[in-house]
N, C-alpha and C positions, 0 to 999 in steps of 0.2 A: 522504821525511818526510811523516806525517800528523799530522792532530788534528781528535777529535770534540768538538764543541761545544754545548750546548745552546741553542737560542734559542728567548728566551721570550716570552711575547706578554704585551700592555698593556692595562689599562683605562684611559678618562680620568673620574678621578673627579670633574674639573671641566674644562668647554670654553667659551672664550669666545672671540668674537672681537674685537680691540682696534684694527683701523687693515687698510690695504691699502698695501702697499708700491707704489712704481712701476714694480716688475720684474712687480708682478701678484698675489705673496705675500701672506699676511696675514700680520698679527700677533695672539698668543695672548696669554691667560691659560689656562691650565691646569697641573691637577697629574696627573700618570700612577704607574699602579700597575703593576709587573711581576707578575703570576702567574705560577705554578705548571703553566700551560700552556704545553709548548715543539714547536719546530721538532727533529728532528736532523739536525744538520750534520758532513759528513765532509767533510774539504781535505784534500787531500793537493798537494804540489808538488816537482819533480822535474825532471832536467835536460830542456832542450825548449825550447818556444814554446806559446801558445795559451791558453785558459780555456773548459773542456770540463764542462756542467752535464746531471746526471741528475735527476730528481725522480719521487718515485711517484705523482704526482698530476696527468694528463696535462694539465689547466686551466695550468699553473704554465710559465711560456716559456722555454725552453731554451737562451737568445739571449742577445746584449748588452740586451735589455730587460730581464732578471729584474737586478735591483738587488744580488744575490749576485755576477753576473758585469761588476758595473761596481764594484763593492767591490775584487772582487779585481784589477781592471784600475788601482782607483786607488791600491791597496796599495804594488806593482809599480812605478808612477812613482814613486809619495812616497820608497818604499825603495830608487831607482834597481836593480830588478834585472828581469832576464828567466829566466822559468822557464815550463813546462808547469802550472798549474795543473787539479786534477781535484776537483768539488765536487758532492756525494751529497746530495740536499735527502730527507728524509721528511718530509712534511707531517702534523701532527695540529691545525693551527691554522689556523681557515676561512677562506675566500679571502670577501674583499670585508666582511667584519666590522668592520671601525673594530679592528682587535687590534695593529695591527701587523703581523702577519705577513711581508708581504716587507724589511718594514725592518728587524725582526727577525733575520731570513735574512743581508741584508748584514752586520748588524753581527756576526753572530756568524762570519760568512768575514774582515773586517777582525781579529778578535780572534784565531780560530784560526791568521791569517796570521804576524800579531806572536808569537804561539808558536812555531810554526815556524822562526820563522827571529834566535828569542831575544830576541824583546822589545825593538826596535831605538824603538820607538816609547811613549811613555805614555798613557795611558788619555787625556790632555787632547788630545795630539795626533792619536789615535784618534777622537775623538769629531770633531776641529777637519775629519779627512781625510770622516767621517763625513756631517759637516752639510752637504758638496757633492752629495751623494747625497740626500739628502730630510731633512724636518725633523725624523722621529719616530729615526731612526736615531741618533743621542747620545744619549739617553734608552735606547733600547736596547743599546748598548754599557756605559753608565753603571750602569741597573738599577734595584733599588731604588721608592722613595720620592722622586720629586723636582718640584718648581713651576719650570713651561718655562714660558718668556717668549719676546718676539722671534718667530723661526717659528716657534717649539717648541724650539730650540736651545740657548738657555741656561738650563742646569742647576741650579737648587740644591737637592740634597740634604737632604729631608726625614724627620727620628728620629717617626713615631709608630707609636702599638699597633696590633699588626695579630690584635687576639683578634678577627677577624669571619672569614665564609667567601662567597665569592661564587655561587651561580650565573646562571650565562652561557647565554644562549640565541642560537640564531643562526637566524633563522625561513627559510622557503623560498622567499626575496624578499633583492637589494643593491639598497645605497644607495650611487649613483656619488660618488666624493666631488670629482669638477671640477664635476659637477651641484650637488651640495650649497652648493658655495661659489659657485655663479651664482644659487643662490636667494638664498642671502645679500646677495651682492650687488645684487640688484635689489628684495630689500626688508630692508635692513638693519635688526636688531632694537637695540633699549637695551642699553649695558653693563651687565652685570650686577656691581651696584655691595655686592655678598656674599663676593667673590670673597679681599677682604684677611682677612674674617671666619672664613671656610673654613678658610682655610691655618694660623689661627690657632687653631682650634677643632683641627685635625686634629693639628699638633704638641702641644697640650697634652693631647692625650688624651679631651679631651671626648666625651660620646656623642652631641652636639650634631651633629659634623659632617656625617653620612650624611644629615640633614635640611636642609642648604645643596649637597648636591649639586645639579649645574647642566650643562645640555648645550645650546648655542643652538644646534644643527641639530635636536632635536628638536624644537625651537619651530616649524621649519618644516616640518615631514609634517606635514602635514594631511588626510592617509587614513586615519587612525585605527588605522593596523595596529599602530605602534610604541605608540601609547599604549593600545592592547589589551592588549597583553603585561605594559609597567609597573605596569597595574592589578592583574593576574591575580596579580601578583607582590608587591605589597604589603598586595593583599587576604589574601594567604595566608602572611602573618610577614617581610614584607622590609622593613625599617626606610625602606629607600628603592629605587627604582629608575628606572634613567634608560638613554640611550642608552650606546653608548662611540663616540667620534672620530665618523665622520660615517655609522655604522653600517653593517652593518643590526643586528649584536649589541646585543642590551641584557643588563644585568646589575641582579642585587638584590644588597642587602647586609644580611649576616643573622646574626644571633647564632650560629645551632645550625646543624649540617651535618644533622640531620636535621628541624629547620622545611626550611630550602632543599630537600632533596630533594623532601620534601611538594607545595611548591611546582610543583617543573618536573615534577610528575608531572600537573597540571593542564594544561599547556600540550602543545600538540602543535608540534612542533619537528625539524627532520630531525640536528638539533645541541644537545645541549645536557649540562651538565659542572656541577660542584662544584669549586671551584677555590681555593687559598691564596692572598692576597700573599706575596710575596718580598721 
């Protein structure tokens, strides 16, 4: 039995952080957007033992550390079964970019699984087997439009217009994100108190909202790279632009697919795309 999946990568069109748990976790305010930029995922599973990962991107670990191969390992308990598991990563979504990407990866081996083997599980209890695996991973399985709370975990499901088009840059520089959240922690910034305004601008359609976009790890580079780029970007027709999750990616947000082009044609980048929400 197989199943190809598409996994798609995320911006966060707002990030905040709200509290630190005592396990070490934060807590969010953020809203995440799926794009039009995916992973493809092949699962196949078959009589056997074991959980056997390929990737064409030799950066990408082939081990119980890639989050594909602890998806499918937590599948397999939750659905009491044992099987041979085989999982095909192609990578087109950049490694260390705030996108998602490997939680992406899990969540689309958790989905392909529940295909396979008939949908023994719903999307809630997917997400529920998900959130043990990392925070971005139920947003990833979920999709969409939605405002994470908590670690990023809880989902609600956001209806607005998506007439904009993004591009996404991913410069020749990552941003660690245990680093990112140690900067934080050791000079934690003000909540950012926009964030109810955002959600509320964003659902009603307004063209307001691209200008309450918010990223508080961008707040803390202070080498100028990241806010080189945002400049270059809204000097050149981006309503707005900001980091995404704890970077290195930043993205603009733009009326016309080709202002945006215009744009990343300015920018020298070893990565960079024209992208939909989804």
């Amino acid at each position: 039995m197989k199943s190809e999946i598409k996994a798609y990568a995320k911006v966060n069109l707002f990030l905040d952080i709200t509290g630190r748990l005592e396990n070490g976790y934060h807590t969010l305010n953020t809203v995440m957007q799926q794009i039009d930029l995916y992973d493809n995922i092949t699962v196949g599973a078959s009589d056997g033992d074991g959980i056997f990962i390929k990737c064409d991107n030799p950066a990408v670990p082939c081990n119980e550390k890639n989050i594909a191969y602890k998806a499918a390992a937590a599948f397999l308990t939750a659905a009491d079964k044992t099987a041979r598991i085989d999982i095909d990563i192609r990578k087109n979504i950049p490694l260390e970019a705030g996108m998602g990407g490997s939680s992406t990866d899990g969540a689309a081996v958790l989905r392909a699984l529940n295909e396979i083997y008939g949908f023994p599980f719903s999307i809630e209890k997917l997400c529920e087997i998900g959130g043990s695996l990392g925070a971005d991973v139920p947003f990833c399985i979920a999709g969409g439009t939605a405002v994470c709370t908590g670690i990023g975990e809880l989902l609600n499901p956001c209806e607005c217009k998506k007439d904009y088009v993004l591009a996404v840059v991913k410069p020749d520089f990552s941003c660690s994100t245990p680093a990112a959240y140690k900067a934080y922690d050791a000079n934690p910034l003000p909540l950012n108190t926009d964030f109810t305004e955002f959600v509320a601008l964003l659902a009603e359609g307004s063209e307001k909202w691209a200008g309450k976009m918010y990223n508080v790890f961008e707040k803390l580079y202070d080498d100028g790279k990241i806010a080189a780029i945002t400049d270059i970007m809204r000097k050149n027709g981006a309503v707005n632009a900001i980091l995404t999750g704890s970077g290195s990616a930043v993205f603009g947000v733009f009326d016309r697919k080709e202002t945006a082009q215009a744009a990343l044609e300015k920018l020298e980048a070893p990565f960079k795309i024209i992208v939909n929400p989804v």
